[in-house]
C-alpha positions as CSV (number, residue, x, y, z in Angstrom):
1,X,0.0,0.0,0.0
2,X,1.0,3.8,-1.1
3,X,2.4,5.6,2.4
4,X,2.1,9.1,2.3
5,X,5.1,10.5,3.6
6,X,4.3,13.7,4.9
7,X,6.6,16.8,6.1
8,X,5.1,19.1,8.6
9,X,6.8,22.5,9.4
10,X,7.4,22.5,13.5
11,X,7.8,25.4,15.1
12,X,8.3,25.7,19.5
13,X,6.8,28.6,20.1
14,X,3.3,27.2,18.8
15,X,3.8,23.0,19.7
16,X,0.2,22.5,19.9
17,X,-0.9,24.0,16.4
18,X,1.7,20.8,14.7
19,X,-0.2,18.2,16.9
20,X,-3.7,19.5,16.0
21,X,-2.7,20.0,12.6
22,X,-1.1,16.2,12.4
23,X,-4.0,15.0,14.2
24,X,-6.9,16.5,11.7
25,X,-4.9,15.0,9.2
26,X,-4.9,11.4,10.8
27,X,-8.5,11.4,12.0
28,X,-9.7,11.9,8.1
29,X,-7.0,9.7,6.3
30,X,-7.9,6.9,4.6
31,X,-4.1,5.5,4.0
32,X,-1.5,4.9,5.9
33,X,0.6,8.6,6.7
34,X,3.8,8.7,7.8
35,X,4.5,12.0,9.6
36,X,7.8,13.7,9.8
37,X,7.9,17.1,11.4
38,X,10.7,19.5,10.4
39,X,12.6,20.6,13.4
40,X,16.1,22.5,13.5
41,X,17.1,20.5,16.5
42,X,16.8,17.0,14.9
43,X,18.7,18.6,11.0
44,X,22.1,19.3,13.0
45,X,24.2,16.9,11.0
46,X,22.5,17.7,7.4
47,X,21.7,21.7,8.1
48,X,22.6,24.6,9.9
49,X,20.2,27.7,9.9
50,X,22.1,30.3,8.7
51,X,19.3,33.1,7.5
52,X,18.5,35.4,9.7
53,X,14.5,36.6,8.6
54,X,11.7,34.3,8.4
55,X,8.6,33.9,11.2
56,X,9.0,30.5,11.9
57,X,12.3,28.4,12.4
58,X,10.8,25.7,9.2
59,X,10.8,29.0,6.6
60,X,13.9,27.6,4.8
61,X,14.0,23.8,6.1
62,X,11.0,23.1,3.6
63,X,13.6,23.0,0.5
64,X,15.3,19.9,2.1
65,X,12.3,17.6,1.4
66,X,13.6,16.0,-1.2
67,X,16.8,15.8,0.0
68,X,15.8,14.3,3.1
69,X,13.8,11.5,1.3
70,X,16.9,10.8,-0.6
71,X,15.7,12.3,-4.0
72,X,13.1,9.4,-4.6
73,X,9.4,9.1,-5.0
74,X,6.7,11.8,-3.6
75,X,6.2,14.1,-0.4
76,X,3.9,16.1,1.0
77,X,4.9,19.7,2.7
78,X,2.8,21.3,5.0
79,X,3.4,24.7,7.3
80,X,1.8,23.6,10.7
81,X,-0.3,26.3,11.4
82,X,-3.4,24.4,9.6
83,X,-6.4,22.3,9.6
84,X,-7.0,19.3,7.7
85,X,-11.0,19.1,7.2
86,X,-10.7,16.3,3.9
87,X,-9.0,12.9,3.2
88,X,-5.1,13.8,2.5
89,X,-5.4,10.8,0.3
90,X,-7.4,13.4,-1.8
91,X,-4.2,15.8,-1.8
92,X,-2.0,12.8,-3.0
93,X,-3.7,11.5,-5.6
94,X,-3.0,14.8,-7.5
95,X,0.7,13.9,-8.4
96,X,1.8,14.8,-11.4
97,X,4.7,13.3,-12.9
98,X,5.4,16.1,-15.2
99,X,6.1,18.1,-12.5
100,X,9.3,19.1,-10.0
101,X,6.2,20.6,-7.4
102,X,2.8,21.3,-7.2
103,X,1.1,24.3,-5.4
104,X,-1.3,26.2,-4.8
105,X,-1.0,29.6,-6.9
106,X,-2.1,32.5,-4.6
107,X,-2.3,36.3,-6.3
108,X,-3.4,38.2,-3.5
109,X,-2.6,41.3,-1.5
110,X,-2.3,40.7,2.4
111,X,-5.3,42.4,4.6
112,X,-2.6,42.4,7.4
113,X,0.6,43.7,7.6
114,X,1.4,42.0,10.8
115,X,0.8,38.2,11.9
116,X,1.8,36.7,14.8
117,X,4.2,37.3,17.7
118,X,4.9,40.6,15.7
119,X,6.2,39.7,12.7
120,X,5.7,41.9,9.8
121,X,3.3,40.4,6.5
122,X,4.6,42.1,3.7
123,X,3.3,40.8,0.1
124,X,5.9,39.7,-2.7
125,X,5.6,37.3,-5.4
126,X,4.2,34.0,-5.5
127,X,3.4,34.4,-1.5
128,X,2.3,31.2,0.5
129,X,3.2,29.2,-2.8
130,X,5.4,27.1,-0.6
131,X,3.2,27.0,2.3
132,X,1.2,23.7,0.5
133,X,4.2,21.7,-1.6
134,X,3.7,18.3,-3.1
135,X,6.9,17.2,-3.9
136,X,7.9,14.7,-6.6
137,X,11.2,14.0,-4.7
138,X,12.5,12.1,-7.7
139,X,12.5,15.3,-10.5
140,X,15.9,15.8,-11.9
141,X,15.5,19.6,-11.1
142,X,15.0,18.8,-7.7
143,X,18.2,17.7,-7.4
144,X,19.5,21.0,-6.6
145,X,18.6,21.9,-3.6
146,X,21.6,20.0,-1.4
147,X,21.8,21.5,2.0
148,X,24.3,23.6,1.6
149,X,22.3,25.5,-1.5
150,X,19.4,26.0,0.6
151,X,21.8,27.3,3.2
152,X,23.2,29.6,1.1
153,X,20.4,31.1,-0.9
154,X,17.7,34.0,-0.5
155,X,14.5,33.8,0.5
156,X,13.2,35.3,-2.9
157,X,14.8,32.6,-4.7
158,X,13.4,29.4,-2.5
159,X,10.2,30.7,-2.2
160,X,9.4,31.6,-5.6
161,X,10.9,28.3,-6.8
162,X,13.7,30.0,-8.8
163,X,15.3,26.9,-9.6
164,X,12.6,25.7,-12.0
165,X,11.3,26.3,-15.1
166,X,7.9,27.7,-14.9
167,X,6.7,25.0,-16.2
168,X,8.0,22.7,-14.0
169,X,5.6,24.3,-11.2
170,X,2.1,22.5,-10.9
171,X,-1.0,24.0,-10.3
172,X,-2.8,22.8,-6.9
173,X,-6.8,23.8,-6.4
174,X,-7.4,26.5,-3.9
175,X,-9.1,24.5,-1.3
176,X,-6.0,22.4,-0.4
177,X,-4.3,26.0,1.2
178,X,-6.9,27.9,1.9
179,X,-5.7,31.3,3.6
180,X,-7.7,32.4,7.0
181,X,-9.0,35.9,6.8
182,X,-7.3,36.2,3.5
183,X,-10.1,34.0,1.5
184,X,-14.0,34.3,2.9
185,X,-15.3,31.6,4.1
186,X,-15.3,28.5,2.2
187,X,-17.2,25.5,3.9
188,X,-15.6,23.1,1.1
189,X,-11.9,23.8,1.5
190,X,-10.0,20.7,2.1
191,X,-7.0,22.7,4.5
192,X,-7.1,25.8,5.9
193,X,-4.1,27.6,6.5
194,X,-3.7,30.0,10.0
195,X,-1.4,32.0,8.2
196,X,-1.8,35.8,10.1
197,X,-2.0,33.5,13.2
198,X,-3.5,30.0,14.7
199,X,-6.0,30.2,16.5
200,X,-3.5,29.2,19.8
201,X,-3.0,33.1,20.2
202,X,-5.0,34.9,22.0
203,X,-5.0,37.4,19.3
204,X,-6.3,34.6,16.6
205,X,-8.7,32.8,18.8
206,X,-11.5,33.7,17.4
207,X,-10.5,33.9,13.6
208,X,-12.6,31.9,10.5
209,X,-12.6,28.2,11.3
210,X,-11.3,28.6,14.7
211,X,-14.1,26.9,16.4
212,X,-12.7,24.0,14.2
213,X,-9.6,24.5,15.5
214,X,-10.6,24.1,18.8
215,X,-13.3,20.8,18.4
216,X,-9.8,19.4,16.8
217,X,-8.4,20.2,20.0
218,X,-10.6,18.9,22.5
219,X,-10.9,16.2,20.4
220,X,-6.9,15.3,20.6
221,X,-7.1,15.6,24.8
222,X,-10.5,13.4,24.9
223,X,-9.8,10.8,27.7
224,X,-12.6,8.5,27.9
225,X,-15.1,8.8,30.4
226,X,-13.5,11.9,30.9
227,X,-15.1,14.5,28.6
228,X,-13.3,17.9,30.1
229,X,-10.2,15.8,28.5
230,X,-6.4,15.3,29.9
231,X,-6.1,18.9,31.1
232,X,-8.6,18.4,33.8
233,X,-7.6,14.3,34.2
234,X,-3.9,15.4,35.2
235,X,-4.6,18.4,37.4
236,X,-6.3,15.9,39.6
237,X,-4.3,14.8,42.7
């Protein structure tokens, strides 16, 4: 059976929004997913962050998918502020051989120009493109990014795919990165994407599809019997 290797950008400063992100995804799959979250501490033998912007420490780590699977067969990437409200399976069976990566191809101008903690949201080309990436691993073009290229190159040139020909760069539908507050509501989009700010800030807690977020929550810390969850299980003496 087909495994679905996907990689999930992890980020300490918001933990819980990777485990309720992996967790929707799991809770709707209908084939086996294997789950790999992109954390600086666990690349120190293949990469070193060296760039110093970017709002979350996975904003360059992305790249090394391929890399990382040893430059064969498919990937999924995925930024871990999100929601998975479909079947990934879905997402999966949109491979396209012809292709080095398929995305979703936003053209949009910000409504905020600052997200979370602080950071600033400034628009540029080909924004959130790489938020949503299904990798083919195996593409000869892909071949480039080695850790120390991704090391060593701009922001500009990762995230608007530079190393490809445009036609190299698949076309994903909308609803598989669907941007909060950027996009109205959409009831059918397959994974929404928390991008100003997951609903785990206090700022964001009440944001579209943040009452998802939450049920997606509660639902991870059910204990049974127990419907107030693990929170209220381990404060108990």
């Amino acid at each position: 059976m087909d495994m679905i290797r996907l990689f999930v950008g992890h980020d300490p400063r918001e933990a819980v929004a990777y485990d309720v992100f992996t967790h929707s995804v799991l809770s709707r799959a209908t084939a086996p997913v294997s789950f790999t979250p992109l954390a600086l501490n666990t690349m120190r033998n293949h990469y070193r962050e060296q760039h110093e912007d970017g709002s979350n420490q996975f904003i360059y780590s992305r790249f090394l998918v391929p890399y990382l699977c040893g430059f064969i067969g498919w990937a999924i990437f995925a930024d871990g502020d999100m929601l998975c409200r479909d079947d990934i399976t879905k997402l999966w069976r949109l491979r396209d051989s012809s292709k080095a990566v398929q995305v979703v191809k936003h053209q949009y101008k910000t409504k905020a120009k600052q997200k979370y903690l602080g950071n600033k949201n400034e628009d540029y080309p080909r924004k959130n493109w790489s938020s949503v990436i299904l990798w083919n691993c195996g593409h000869p073009a892909n071949q480039r990014l080695q850790p120390e290229v991704v090391m060593g190159s701009t922001g500009a040139y990762l995230h608007r795919f530079c190393w490809l020909d445009d036609e190299l760069i698949g076309e994903l539908p909308h609803t598989w990165n669907w941007l909060v507050t950027e996009y109205d509501h959409d009831r059918s989009a397959s994974l929404v994407h928390y991008t100003l700010g997951t609903p785990c800030f206090k700022e964001y807690r009440n944001c579209d599809y943040a009452d998802e977020w939450y049920a997606e929550l509660q639902e991870m810390l059910a204990v049974p019997g127990n419907r107030k969850g693990w929170a209220d299980y381990l404060a108990k003496p």
